[in-house]
MMTF fields as JSON, N, C-alpha, C and O atoms, coordinates in Angstrom:
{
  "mmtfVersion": "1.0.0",
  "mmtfProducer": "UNKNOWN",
  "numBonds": 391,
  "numAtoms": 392,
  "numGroups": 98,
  "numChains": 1,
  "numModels": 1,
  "chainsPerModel": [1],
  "groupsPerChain": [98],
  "chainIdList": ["A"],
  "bondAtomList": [4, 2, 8, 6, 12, 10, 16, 14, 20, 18, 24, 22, 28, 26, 32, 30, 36, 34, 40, 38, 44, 42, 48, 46, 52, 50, 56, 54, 60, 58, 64, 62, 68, 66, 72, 70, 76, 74, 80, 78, 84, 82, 88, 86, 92, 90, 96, 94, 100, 98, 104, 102, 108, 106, 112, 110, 116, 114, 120, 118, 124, 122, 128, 126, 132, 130, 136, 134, 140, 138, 144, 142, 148, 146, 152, 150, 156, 154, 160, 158, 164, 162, 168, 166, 172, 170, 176, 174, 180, 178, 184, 182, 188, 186, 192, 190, 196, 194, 200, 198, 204, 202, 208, 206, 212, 210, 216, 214, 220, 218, 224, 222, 228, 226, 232, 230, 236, 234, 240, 238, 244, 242, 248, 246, 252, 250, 256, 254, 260, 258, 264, 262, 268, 266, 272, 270, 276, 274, 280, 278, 284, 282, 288, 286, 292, 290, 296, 294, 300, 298, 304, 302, 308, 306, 312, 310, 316, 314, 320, 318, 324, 322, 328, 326, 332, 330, 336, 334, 340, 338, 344, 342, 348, 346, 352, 350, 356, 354, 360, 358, 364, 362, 368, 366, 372, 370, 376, 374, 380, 378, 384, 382, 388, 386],
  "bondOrderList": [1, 1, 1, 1, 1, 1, 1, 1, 1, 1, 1, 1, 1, 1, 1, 1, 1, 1, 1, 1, 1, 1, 1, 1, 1, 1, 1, 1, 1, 1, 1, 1, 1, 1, 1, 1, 1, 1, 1, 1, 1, 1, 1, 1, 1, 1, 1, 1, 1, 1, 1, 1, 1, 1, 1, 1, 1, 1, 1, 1, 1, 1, 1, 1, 1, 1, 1, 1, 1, 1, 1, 1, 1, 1, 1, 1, 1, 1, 1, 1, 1, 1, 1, 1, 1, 1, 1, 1, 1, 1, 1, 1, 1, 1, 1, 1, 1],
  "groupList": [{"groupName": "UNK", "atomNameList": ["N", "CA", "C", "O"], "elementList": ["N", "C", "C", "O"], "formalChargeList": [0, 0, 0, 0], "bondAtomList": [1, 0, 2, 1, 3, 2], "bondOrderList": [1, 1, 2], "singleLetterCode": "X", "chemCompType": "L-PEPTIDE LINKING"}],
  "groupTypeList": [0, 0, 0, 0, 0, 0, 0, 0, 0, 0, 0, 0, 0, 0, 0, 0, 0, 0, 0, 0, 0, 0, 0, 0, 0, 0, 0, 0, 0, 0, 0, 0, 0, 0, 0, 0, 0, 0, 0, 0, 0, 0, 0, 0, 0, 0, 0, 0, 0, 0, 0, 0, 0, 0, 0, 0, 0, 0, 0, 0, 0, 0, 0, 0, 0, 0, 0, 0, 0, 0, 0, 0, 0, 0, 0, 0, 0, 0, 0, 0, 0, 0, 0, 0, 0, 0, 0, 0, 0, 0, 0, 0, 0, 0, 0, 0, 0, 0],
  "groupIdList": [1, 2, 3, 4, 5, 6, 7, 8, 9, 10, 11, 12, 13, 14, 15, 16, 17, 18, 19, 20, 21, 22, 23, 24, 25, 26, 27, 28, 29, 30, 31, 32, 33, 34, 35, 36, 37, 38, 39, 40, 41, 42, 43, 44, 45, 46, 47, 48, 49, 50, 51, 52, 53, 54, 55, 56, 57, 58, 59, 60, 61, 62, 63, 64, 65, 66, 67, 68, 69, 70, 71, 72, 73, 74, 75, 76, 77, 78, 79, 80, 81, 82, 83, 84, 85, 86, 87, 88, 89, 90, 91, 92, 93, 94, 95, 96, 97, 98],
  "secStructList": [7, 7, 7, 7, 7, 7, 2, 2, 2, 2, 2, 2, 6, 6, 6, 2, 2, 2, 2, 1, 1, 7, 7, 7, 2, 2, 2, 2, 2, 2, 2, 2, 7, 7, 7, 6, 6, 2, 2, 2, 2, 2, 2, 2, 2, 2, 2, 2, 6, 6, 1, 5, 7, 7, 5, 7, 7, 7, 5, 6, 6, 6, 5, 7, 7, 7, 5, 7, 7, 5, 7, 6, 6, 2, 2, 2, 2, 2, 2, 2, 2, 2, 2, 2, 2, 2, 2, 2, 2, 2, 2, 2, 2, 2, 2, 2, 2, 7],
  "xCoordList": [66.831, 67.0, 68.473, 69.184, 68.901, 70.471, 70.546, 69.629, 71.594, 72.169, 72.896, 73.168, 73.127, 73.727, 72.888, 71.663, 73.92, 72.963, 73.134, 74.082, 71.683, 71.9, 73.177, 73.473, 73.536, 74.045, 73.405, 74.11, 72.365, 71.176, 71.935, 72.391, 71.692, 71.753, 73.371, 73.574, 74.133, 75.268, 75.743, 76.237, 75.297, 75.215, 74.428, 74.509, 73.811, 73.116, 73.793, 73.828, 74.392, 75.09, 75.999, 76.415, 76.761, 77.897, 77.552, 78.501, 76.31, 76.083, 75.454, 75.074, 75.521, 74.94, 76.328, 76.283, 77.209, 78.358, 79.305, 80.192, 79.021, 79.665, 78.608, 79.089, 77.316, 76.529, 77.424, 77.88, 77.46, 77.674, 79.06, 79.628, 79.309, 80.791, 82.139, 83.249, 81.79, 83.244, 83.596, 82.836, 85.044, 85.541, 86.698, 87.05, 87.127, 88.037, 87.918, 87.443, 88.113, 87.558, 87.949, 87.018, 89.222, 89.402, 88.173, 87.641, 87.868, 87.261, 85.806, 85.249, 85.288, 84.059, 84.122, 83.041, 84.995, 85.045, 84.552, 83.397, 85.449, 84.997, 83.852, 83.071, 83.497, 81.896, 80.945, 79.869, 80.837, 79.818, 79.848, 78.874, 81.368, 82.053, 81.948, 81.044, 82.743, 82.844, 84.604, 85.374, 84.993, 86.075, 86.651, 86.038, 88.086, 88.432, 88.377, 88.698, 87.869, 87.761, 86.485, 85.894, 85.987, 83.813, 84.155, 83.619, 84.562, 84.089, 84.961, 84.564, 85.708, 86.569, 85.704, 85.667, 85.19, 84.157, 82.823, 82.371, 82.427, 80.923, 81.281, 80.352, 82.557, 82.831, 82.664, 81.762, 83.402, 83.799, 82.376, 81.943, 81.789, 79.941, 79.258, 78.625, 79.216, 78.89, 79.206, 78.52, 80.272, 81.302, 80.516, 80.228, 80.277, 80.203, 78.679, 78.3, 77.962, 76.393, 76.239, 75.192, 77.018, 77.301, 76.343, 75.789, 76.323, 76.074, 77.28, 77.202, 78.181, 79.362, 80.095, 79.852, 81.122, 82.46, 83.891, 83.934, 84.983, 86.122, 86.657, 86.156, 88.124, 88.311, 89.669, 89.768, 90.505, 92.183, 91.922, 91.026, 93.461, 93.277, 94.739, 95.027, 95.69, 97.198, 97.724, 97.358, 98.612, 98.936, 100.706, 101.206, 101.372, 103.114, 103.457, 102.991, 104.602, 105.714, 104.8, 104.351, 104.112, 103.528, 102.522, 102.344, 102.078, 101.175, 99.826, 99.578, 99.117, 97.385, 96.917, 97.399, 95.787, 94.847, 93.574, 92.961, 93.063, 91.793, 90.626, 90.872, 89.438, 88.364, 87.34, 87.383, 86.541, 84.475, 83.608, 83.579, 82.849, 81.347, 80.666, 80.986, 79.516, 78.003, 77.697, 78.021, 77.065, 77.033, 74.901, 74.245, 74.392, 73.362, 72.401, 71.185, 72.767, 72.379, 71.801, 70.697, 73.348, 72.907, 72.302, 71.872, 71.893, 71.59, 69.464, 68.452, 69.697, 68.193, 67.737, 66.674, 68.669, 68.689, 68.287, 67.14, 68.742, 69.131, 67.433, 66.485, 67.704, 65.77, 65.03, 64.03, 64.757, 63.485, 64.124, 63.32, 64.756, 64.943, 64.455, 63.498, 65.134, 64.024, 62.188, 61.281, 62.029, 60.697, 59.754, 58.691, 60.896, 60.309, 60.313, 59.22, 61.404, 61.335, 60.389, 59.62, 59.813, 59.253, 57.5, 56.694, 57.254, 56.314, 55.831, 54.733, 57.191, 56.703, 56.639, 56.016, 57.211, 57.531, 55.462, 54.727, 55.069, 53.818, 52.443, 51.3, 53.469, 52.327, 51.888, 50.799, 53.338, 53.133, 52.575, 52.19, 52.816, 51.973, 50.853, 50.258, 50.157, 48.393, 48.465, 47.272, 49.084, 48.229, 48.313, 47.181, 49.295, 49.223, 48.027, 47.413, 47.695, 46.596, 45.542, 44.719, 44.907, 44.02, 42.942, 41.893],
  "yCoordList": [43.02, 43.035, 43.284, 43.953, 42.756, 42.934, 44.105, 44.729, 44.32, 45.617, 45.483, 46.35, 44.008, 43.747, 44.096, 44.115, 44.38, 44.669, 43.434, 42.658, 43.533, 42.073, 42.691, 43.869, 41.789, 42.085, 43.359, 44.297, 43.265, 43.636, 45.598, 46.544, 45.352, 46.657, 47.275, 48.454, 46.638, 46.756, 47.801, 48.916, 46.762, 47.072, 48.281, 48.889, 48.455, 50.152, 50.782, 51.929, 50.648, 51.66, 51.866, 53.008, 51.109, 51.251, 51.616, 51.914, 51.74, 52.295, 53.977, 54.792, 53.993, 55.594, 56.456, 57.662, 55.83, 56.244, 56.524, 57.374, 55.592, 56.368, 57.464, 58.261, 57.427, 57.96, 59.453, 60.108, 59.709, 60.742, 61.31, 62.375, 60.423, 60.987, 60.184, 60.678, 59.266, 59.191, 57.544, 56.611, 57.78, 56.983, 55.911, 54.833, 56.622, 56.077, 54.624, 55.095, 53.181, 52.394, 52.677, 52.562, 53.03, 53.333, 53.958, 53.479, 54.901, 56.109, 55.609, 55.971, 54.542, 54.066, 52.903, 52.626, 52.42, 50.982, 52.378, 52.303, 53.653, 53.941, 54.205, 53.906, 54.834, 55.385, 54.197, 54.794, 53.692, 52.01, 51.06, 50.411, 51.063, 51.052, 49.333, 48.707, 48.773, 47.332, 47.057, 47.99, 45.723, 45.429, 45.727, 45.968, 45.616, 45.663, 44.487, 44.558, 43.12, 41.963, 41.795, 40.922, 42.46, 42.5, 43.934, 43.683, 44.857, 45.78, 45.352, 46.218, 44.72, 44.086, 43.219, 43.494, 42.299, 40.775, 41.765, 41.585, 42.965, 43.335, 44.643, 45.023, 45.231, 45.703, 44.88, 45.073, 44.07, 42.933, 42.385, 42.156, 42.231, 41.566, 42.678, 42.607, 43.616, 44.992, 45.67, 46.584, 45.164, 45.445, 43.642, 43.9, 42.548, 41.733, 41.588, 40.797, 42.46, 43.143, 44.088, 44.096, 44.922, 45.967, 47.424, 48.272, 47.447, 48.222, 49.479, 50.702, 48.68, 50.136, 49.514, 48.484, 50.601, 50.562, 50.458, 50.788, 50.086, 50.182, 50.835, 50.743, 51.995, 52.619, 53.279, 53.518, 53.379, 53.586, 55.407, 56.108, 55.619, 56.822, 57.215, 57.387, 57.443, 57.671, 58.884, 60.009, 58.614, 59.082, 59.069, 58.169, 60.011, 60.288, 59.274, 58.642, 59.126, 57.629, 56.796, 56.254, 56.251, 55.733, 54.249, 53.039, 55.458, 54.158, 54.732, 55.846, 53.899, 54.064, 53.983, 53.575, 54.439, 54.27, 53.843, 54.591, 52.618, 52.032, 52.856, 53.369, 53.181, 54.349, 53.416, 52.239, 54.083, 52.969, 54.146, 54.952, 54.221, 55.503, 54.094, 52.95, 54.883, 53.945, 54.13, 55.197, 53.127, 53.286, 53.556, 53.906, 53.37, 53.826, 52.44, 52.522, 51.689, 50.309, 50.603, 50.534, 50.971, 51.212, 52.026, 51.811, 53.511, 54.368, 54.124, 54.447, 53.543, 52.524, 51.961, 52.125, 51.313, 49.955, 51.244, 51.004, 52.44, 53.219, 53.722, 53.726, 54.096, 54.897, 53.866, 54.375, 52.648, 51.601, 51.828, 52.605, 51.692, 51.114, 52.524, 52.539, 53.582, 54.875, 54.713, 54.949, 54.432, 54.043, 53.632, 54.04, 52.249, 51.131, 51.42, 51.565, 51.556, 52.541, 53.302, 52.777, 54.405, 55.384, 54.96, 55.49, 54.081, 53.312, 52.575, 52.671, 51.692, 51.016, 51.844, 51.372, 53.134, 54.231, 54.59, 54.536, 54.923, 55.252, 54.299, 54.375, 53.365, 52.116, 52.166, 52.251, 52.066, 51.814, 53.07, 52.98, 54.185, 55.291, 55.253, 56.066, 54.774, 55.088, 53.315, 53.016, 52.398, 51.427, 52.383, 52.53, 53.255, 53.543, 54.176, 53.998, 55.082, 55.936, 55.452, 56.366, 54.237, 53.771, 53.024, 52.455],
  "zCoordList": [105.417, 103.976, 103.645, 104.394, 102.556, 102.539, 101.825, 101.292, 101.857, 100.725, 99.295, 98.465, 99.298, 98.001, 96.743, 96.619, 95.794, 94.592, 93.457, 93.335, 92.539, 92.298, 90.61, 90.409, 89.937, 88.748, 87.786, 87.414, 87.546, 86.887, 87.476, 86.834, 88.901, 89.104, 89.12, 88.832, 89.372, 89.112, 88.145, 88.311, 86.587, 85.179, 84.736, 83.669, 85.559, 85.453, 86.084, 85.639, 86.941, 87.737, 87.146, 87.344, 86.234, 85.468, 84.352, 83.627, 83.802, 82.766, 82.905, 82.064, 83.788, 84.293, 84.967, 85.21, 85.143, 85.398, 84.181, 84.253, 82.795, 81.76, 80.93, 80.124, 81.173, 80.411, 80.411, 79.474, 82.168, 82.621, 82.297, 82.537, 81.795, 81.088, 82.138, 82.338, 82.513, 83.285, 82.209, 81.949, 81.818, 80.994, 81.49, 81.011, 82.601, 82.921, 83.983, 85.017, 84.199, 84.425, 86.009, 86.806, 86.518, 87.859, 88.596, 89.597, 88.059, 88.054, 88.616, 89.653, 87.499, 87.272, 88.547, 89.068, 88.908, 89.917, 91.063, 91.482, 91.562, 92.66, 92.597, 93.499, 91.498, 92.012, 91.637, 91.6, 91.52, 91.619, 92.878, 93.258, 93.61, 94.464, 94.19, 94.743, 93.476, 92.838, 93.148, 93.377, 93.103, 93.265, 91.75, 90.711, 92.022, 90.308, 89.43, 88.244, 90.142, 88.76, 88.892, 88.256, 89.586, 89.374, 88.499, 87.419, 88.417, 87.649, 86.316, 85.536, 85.722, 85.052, 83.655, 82.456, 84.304, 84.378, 83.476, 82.346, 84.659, 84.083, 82.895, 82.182, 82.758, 81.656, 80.523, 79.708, 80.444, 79.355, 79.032, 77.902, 80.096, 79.249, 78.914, 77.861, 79.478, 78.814, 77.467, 77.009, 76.88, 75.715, 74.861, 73.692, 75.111, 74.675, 74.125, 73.262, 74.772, 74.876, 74.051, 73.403, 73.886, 72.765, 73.541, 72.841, 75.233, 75.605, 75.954, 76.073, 76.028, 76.204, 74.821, 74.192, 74.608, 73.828, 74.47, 75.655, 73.934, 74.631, 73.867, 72.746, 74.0, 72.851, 73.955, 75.158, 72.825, 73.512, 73.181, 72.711, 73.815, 74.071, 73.791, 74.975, 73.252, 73.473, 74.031, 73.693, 74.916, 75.902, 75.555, 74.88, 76.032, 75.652, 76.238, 77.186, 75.382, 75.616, 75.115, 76.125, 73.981, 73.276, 74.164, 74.024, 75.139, 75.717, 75.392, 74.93, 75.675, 76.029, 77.087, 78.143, 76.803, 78.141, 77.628, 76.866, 77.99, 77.871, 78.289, 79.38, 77.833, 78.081, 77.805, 77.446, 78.015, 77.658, 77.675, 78.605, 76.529, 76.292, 75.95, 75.627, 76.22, 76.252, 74.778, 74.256, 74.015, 72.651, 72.437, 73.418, 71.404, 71.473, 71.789, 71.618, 72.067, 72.274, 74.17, 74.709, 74.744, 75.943, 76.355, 77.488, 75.637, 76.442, 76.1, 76.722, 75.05, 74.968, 76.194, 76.793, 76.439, 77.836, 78.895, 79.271, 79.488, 80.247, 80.242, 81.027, 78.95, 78.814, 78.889, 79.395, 78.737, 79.221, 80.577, 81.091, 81.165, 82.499, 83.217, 83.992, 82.912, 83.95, 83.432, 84.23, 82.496, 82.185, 83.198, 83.666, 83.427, 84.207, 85.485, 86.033, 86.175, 87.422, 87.419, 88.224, 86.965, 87.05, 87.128, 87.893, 86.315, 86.208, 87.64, 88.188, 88.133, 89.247, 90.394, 91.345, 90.546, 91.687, 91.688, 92.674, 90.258, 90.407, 90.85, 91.3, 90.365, 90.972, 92.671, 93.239, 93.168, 94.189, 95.541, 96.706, 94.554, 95.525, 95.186, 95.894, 94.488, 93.919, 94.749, 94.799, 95.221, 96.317, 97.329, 97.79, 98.012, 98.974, 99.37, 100.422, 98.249, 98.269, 97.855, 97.908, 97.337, 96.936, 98.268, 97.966]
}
């Protein structure tokens, strides 16, 4: 069986990584452990989805820093999806035991 994850799961992983508070996109590529134009690509459809936000941050010497929080759209997406998990986790121990 491979280990790749498909998109689907990706996008949760990246959405459970800002739930948790991490904003910073560096930050978010390591712990998902994604290249930086796959974690780039699935920000931007994530933001185009209206599951995260993008939102600057200013920083001295008049730069920014690009940040992303999950908006209430995603953390919807987040709660069906442990739902659903949780659901199929029970399924499949009541065959075991059945």
């Amino acid at each position: 069986m491979s280990n790749r994850r498909s998109r689907f799961e990706m996008r949760i992983d990246i959405l459970v990584m800002i739930k948790r508070g991490e904003t910073l996109p560096t930050r978010i590529m390591y712990g998902v452990r994604l290249s930086w134009s796959v974690l780039q690509s699935t920000l931007q459809s994530l933001v185009k989805q209206g599951l995260i936000e993008e939102y600057n941050e200013l920083k001295g010497n008049n730069r920014s820093k690009k940040l992303y929080r999950i908006t209430a759209k995603g953390d919807n997406v987040l709660k069906y999806f442990n739902r659903i998990d949780n659901l199929t986790e029970l399924k499949l121990v009541s065959r075991i035991f059945d």
